[in-house]
Each structure stands twice: as structure tokens, then as C-alpha cells.
N, C-alpha and C positions, 0 to 999 in steps of 0.2 A: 506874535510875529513882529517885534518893534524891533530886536537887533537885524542888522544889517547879515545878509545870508553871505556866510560865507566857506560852505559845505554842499554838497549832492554825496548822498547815500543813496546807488541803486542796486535792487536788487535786478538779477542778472536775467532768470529763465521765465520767457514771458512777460519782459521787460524792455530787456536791451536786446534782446534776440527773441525769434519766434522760435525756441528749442522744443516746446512743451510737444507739439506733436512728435518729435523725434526722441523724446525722453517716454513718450505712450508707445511708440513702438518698439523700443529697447526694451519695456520690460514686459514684450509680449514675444521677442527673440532670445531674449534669458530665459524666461519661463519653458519657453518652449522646448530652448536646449535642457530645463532639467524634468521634461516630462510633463509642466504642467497646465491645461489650457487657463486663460485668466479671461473674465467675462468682459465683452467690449467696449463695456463702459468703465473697467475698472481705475484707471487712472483717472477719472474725473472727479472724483472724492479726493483727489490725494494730490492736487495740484497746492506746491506751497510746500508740503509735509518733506520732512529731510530722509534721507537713504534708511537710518535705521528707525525709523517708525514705517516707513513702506517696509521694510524688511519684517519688522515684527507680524504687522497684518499679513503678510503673507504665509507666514510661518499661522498662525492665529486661524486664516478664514477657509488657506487654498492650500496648508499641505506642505510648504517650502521645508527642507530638513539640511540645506546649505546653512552652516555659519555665514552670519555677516559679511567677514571681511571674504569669503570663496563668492557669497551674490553679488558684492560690491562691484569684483574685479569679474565676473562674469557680465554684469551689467555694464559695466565699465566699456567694457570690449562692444558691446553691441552699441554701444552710442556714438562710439568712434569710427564703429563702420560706416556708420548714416553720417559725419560731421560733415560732411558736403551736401546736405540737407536745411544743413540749420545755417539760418540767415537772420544781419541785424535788421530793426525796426528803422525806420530812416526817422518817423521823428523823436525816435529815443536819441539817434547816435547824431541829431541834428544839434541837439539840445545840449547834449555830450557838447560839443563843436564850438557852442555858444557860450557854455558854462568855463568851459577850458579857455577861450578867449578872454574872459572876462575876470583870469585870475583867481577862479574857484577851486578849492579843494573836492577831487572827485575819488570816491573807493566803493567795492564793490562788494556788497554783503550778501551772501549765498547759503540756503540750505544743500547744495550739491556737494560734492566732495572737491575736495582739493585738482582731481584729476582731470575734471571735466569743466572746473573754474578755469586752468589752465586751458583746456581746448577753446571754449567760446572767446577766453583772450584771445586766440589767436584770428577766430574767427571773426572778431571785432576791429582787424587789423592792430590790435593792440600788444606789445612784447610782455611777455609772462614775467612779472618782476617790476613792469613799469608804472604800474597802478596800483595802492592800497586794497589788498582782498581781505576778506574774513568767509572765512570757508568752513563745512561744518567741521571738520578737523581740529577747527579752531577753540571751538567752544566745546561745552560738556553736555551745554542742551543747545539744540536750533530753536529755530522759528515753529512755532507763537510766541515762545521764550523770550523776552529780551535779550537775553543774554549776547547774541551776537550783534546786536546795533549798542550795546553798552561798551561791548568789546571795541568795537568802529571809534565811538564816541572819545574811548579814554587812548586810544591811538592816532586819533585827530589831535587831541587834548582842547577840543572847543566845547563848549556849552552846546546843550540842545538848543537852545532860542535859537542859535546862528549857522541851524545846518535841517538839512530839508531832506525825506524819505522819498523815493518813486518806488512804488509798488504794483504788484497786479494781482493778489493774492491776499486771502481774510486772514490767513496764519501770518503771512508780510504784514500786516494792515495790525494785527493785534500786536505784534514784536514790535514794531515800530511803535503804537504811541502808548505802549507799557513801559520803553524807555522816553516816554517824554518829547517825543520828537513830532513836527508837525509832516503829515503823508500826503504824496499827491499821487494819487490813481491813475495808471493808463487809462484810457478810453474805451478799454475791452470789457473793464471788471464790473462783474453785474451782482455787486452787494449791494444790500440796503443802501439808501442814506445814511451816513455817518457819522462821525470826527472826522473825514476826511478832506482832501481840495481835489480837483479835476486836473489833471493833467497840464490843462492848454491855460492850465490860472500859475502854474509856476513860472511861465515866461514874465510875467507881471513882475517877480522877485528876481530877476536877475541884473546885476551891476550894469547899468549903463543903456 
């Protein structure tokens, strides 16, 4: 952490929004709409995991016989009807505030799909187009994958030394320091001890 920070990569659901429970009942009004009940813990395994790896387990554990892209926009649909549900984190989007004052490059790396990237921009008061996204669309694998904070990285075109992960999520937390990047945890996330920093330690690295 010797170069000077001058990047925030955040990931978005259960991060910069509290979407996760409205992303747990989405895919308890999709299932439902195709017939099929999902147990009520099922989304707690699967917090982090991208659209087609939930897809596959369900297809796998509980029966689902929808293609991909027919669950996607099924699912898709129920999460839009909840989006007046989901709300930002105040001290995510404080730090947003702070980071953004201080002249930092800020983009937003997501296992979600591009569709629902776009909705919590807007829910972030933020214009769809005005922030650097990487969405799973993006990439060919999500999260745990590097792949999408490499993608982030070589479209910043900085170094990892000089840009900083917020996470909330093990599958977040391994994608990020597989590409070499230092992570800082919300407050919520109840992994091990780690490689990781706390949350309230990233205000200590910002300009000024």
C-alpha cells in the first residue's frame, strides 16, 4: 500500500445498496412464477455468486428447466418490481462523496447483470453511462473469478498498488485479491480473518 490510492473499485449489491434482500425475494417470485417453491434460506449460500451459477443450481438442486437468458429476464422483472425497496448504504455513498471530492477514480464491478447494474445506478441517484461498470456481461467468468476486477484494472489502466476493492462477499473478497488488489470489507461481512482491511481503515487512504 506505498503508492498513493488513486482508484475505488466497488462492488455494488450489499455494498453500495442494501439490494440483497430484495435480490432474495426476486428469486422467490421467479421461482414461483415457474412453479417452484425455493427453501428459505436458499439465497444465503449464494450471496456474491453471478446470475448463471445461481441459474445452474437451480436447474441442479430444485428442478428449474427455463434457459438462462428466459430466468434472467424472468428474474429480472421481479427485481424491478421491488426497486423502490432497495436503498443506498449512507456510509458507502458517504465515502462515494468523499472519494469523488478528492479527485478519485471510482467504477463499479458487479456479478449482476447489466440490467439491474443499470437500475441501482439509478437508485444511487447516479446516471446510467456516468460511472465506469463491469457487469457480468462483461466478462466470460464472474466473481471469485478475477476476471472482472482485471477487466476494471486494464480499463482504469492503473496498477493494482494504486486502487483499493470494497466488498461484502467471500466470492468479492477472492476475485479481488486473485487480481492482486488490496479489499476493504463493509462492516456486515462475517468471514474469517483474512487478507482483508475493515471498512472504516479505508478512510485513512484517502487524499487529503
Amino acid at each position: 500500500m506505498d503508492q498513493p490510492l488513486r482508484a475505488l473499485l466497488w462492488d455494488m449489491d450489499g455494498t453500495l445498496l442494501d439490494s440483497e434482500p430484495v435480490h432474495r425475494l426476486s428469486f422467490v417470485d421467479a421461482a414461483r412464477a415457474c412453479g417452484l417453491a425455493l427453501p428459505e434460506a436458499f439465497h444465503e449460500g449464494l450471496i456474491g455468486k453471478s446470475e448463471d451459477a445461481i441459474h445452474a443450481i437451480l436447474g441442479a438442486e430444485h428442478g428449474l428447466s427455463l434457459s438462462l437468458a428466459h430466468w434472467s429476464e424472468l428474474r429480472f422483472a421481479a427485481y424491478l418490481a421491488r426497486i423502490e425497496e432497495v436503498h443506498p448504504f449512507k456510509i458507502a455513498t458517504d465515502l462515494w462523496a468523499r472519494a469523488q471530492a478528492a479527485g478519485l477514480c471510482q467504477a463499479i464491478v458487479s456479478n449482476s447483470p447489466e440490467g439491474i447494474v443499470r437500475a441501482n445506478l439509478t437508485r444511487l441517484g447516479l446516471t446510467p453511462g456516468s460511472v465506469m461498470t463491469v457487469s457480468r456481461q462483461d466478462v466470460s467468468r464472474g466473481k471469485p473469478d478475477p476476471e472482472p476486477y482485471l477487466r476494471a484494472l486494464a480499463r482504469l489502466g492503473l496498477p493494482a498498488a494504486a486502487v483499493a476493492v470494497i466488498e461484502d462477499s467471500a466470492a468479492g473478497l477472492a476475485a479481488a485479491r486473485a487480481a492482486g488488489l488490496t479489499v476493504y470489507m463493509m462492516p456486515w461481512f462475517e468471514g474469517p480473518p483474512g487478507d482483508w482491511q475493515p471498512f472504516a481503515a479505508l478512510s485513512q487512504r484517502l487524499p487529503g
